[in-house]
N, C-alpha and C positions, 0 to 999 in steps of 0.2 A: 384294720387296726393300724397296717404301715400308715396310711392316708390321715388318720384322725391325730398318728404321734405328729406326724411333716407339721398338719396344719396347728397343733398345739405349739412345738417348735418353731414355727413362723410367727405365733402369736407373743411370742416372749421375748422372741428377736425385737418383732418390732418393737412391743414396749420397749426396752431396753435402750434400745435404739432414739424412741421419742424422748425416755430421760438424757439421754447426750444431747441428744438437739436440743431440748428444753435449756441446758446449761450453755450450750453454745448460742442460742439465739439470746438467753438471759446475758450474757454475758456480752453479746455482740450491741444490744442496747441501752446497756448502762455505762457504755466504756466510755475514759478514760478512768469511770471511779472503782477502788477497790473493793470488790465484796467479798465477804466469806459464804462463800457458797458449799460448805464443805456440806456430804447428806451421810448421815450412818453409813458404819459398812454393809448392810443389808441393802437388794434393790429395793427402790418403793413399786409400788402397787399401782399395775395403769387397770383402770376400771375406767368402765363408759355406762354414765348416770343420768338416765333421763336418754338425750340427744347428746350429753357433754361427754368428751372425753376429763379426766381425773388422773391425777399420780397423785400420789399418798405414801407417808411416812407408815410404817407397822406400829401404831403408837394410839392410846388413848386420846391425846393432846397436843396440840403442837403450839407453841409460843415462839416468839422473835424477841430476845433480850434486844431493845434499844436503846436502853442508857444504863449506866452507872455513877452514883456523887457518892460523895462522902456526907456531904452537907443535906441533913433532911430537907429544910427548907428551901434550899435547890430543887432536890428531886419532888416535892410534890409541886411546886412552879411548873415544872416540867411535867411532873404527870399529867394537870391541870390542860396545858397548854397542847400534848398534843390528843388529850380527850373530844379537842375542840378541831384539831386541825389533823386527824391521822386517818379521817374517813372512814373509821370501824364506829360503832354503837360504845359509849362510853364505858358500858358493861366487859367491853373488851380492851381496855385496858387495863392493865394492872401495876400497883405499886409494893413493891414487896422489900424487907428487909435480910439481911443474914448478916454474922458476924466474921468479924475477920481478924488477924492477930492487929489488925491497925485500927478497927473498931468496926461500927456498924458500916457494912454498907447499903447502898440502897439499890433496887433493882429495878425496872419502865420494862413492861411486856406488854406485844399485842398479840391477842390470842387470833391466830389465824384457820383460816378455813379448811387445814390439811390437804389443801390442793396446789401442788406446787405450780400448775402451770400459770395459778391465778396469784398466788403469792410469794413469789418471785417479783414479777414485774411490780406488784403494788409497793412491795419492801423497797425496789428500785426505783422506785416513782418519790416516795417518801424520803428517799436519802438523797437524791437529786435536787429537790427543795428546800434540802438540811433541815428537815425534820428532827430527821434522828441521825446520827452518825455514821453509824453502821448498824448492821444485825447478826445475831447469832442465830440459828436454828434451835428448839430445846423441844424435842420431842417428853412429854412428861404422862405422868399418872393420872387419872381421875381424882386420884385422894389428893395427890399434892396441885392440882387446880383449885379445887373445893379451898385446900387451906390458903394458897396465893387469891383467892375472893374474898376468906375470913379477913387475911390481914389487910388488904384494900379500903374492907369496908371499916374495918378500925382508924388509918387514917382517915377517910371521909369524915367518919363521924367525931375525928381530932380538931378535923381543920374546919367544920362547919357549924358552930356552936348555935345554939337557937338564940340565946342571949350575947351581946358583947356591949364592950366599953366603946364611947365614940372615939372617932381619931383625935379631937380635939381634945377631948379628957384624957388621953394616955400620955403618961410620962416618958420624956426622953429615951429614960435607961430601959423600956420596955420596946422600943420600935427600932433601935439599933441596928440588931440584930436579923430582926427580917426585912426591915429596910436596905439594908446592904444586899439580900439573896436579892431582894426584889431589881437593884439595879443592877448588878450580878448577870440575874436571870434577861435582862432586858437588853443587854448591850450585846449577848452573846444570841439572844435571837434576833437580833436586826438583821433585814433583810439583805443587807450587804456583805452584811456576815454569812449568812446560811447561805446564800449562792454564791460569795468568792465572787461577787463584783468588785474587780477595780477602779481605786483602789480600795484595797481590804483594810477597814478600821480595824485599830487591835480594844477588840473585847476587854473591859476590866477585870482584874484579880481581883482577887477577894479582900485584900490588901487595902488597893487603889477602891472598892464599893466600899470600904468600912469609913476609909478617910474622907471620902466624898458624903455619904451617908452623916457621918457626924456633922460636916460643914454645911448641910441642907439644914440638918434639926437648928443648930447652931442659928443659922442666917432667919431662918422659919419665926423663932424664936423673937429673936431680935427686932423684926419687920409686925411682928406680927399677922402671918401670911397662914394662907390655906395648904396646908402641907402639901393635898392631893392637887391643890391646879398647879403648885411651883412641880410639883413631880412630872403630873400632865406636860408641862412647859418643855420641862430638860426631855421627855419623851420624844416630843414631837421636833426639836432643835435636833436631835444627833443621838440619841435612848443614850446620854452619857458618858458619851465616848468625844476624846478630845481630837478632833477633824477642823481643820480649816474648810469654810463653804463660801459658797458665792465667789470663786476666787475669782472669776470676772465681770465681775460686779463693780460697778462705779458713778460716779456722781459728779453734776457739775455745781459748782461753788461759785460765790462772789469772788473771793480771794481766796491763796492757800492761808492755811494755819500753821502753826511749827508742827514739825512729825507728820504731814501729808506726803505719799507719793504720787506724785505731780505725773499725768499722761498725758497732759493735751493741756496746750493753752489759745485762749482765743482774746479777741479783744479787750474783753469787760469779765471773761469768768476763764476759771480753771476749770479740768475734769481731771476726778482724783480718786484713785483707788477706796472701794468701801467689801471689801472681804471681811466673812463673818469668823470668829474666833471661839477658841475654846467649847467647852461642854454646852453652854448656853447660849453658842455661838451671835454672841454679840457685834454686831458690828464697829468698824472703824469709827463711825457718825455719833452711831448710839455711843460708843463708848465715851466720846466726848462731852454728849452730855449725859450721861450716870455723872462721869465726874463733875460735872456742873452741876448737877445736884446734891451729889457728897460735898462738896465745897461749903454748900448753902443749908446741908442738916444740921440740927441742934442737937440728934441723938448722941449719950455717951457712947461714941465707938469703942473705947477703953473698954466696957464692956464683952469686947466680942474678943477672940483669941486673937493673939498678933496675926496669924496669918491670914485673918482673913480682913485685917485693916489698910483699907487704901492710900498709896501716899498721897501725900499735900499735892505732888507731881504727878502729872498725867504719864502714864507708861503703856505705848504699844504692846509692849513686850511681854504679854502676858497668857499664851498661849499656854501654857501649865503651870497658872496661878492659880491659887484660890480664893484671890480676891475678885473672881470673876462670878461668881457665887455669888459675894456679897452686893457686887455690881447688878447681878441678874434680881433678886430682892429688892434691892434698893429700887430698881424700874417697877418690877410691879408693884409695890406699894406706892410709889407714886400712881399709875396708872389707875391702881386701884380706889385712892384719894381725889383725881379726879372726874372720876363717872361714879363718885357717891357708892363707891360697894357695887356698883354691875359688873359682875365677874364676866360674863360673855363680852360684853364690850370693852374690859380693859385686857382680856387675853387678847383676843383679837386685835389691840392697837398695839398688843407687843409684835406683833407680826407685820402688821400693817401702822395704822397713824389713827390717832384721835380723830381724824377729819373722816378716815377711810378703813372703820377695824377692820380686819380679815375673820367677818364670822365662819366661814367653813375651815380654817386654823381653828380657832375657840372650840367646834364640836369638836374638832381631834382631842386636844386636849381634854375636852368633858369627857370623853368615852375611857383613856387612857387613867383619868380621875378617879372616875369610878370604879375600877378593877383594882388602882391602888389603894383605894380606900378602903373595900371590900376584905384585900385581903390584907392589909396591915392589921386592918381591926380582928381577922379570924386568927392570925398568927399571933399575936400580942395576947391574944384570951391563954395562950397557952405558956404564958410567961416562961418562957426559956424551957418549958419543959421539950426532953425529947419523947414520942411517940412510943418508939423501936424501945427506949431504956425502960419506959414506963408502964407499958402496957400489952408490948409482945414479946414474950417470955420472959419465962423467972429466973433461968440461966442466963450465964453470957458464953450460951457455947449451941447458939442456934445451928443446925446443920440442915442443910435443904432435903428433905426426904428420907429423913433419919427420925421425925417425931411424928406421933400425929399431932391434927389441929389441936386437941382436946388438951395438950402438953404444952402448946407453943404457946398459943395464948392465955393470957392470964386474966383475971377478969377485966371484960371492956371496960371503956371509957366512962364516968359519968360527967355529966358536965355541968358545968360548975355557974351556978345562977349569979349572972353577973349583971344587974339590971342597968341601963344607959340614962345615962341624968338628963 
């Protein structure tokens, strides 16, 4: 009996022992970043499955809380986004609502495998990439998993209508709105964002995506342009974020022009600064002629809001203008003018030159096109409606594991026959 307690005491030890190692070797290979490793005050569970050793939570369910928005259409961008990039089965991600005294918020969980030796590292792998931010651990219920699926599949089935309107045919005043989450959602997952490469763009507010967002439909309008390639454009230029590029980058000239900075002179030519600018990051060169071609358009600009009206005078100085906007438009509608409507060949000579388009630019932008367009069209079917207010519950006093599904949800979605002209 002495012999069977030792060796059952030695077995608890160790486990015990492999969850501290577990936290210290988790912890030794994700540093410098901060994680919440906190685990219930109970020990978990070392089991050996199969061949595998296991540590486990004492819990039905285990979830990773990886986001929080306030903004729906943030969080399903995001739910969306890391369905595609979080390495679980789509089925394990989850999108969930609850309320709060400042209103809905929204919840991103990945339902993990209850094994912490393997999900740990993955959670850390994931926020090393800026995936997700951070994680929480949320050991939960079987009934309240069931109902974080019910309400899942309720957005899906919000955000994925069978029917919509084209991008072309929707009104202004209906693409605002996710137009903004959409560039929002875009400048905060650029990849120099999410890994903290220097230097680190600053992501737009929500603010700064409403006002840029208006000035696209605005200039869209105007030019008469393809929402989703000018979107595709600012994508693949800088995802909307105001960064200077190519800073050494440069060109040799016949002669200077006024406002050149002059780095080398040689007999017969100059070599002069051509750094790209702004959201659209246009360049020096190119800027000179947009404005040579605004000089020479017939359009009423009077038409367009002041701000986004070019002066008569050429101005470098326009690195948080928003007549950079109106400049970036203005190019492609000429481009577009002349290659006769080939959209592949006048994106790509925004990149490159009429003589020489850059078609592997043009696919970026086609691939970036198509997701914008996809899902402006899926957001805009739901005309300003919110999800969470609409169709998951009938209070405004949701508590996590306080209702069943049968209470939270109120009848699904139907969806609303909107046929495309």
């Amino acid at each position: 009996m002495r012999r069977k307690s030792s060796l059952a005491l030695l077995m608890l030890l160790a486990g015990t022992g492999g969850v501290v190692s577990l936290y210290a070797w988790v912890s030794y290979r994700t540093r410098p970043l901060k994680m919440n490793l906190a685990l219930p005050p109970a020990l978990p569970v070392v089991k050996v499955e199969g061949n595998a050793l296991a540590v486990q939570l004492r819990t039905d369910a285990l979830l990773a809380q990886v986001g929080e928005y306030n903004s729906e259409l943030e969080a399903y961008l995001h739910f969306e986004y890391l369905k595609s990039h979080s390495g679980l089965g789509s089925s394990r991600v989850l999108l969930t609502v609850r309320n709060s005294d400042a209103g809905p918020r929204y919840e991103i969980f990945l339902v993990l495998d209850n094994n912490l030796l393997s999900d740990f590292p993955f959670l850390g792998r994931l926020k090393a990439k800026g995936y997700i931010p951070d994680f929480k651990l949320d050991p939960i219920t079987f009934e309240r998993l069931a109902r974080s699926r019910l309400e899942t599949s309720v957005f899906l089935g919000s955000y994925n209508p069978t029917t919509t309107l084209r991008l072309a045919d929707l009104p202004a005043s209906r693409l605002i709105q996710p137009l903004a989450s959409f560039l929002l959602f875009k400048s905060r997952t650029d990849r120099r964002v999410r890994e903290r490469i220097k230097p680190v763009p600053t992501p737009l507010s929500m603010g700064q995506a409403t006002a840029l967002a208006t000035d696209i439909l605005d200039v869209v309008h105007f030019y008469d342009l393809p929402l989703d390639v000018f979107l595709g454009i600012g994508a693949m230029e800088n995802d909307y974020m105001n960064v200077r590029g190519d800073l050494a980058h440069s060109i040799w000239k016949h002669h200077a022009q006024r406002g050149d900075i002059i780095l080398r002179r040689s007999r017969n030519r100059v070599l002069v600064s051509d750094y790209a600018m702004g959201v659209w990051q246009i360049t020096r060169e190119t800027l000179r002629q947009a404005h040579a071609l605004y000089l020479k358009d017939k359009r009423d600009y009077s038409i367009l809001p002041p701000r986004l009206r070019p002066s008569r005078h050429l101005s470098f100085d326009l690195d948080n203008s928003e007549v950079l906007t109106t400049y970036a438009g203005l190019l492609l509608r000429h481009l577009l003018d002349k290659t006769d409507g080939d959209i592949p060949k006048a994106v790509g000579a925004y990149n490159g030159s009429l003589q020489k388009p850059n078609y592997q630019y043009a696919a970026g932008v086609e691939a970036v096109a198509l997701y914008a367009r996809d899902f402006l069209e899926r957001a805009a079917h739901l005309d300003g409606l919110s999800v969470a207010k609409s169709w998951l519950g009938r209070s405004s006093t949701l508590q996590r594991g306080k209702q069943p599904a049968s209470d939270v949800l109120s009848d699904p979605p139907k969806t609303r026959k909107v046929s495309p002209e």
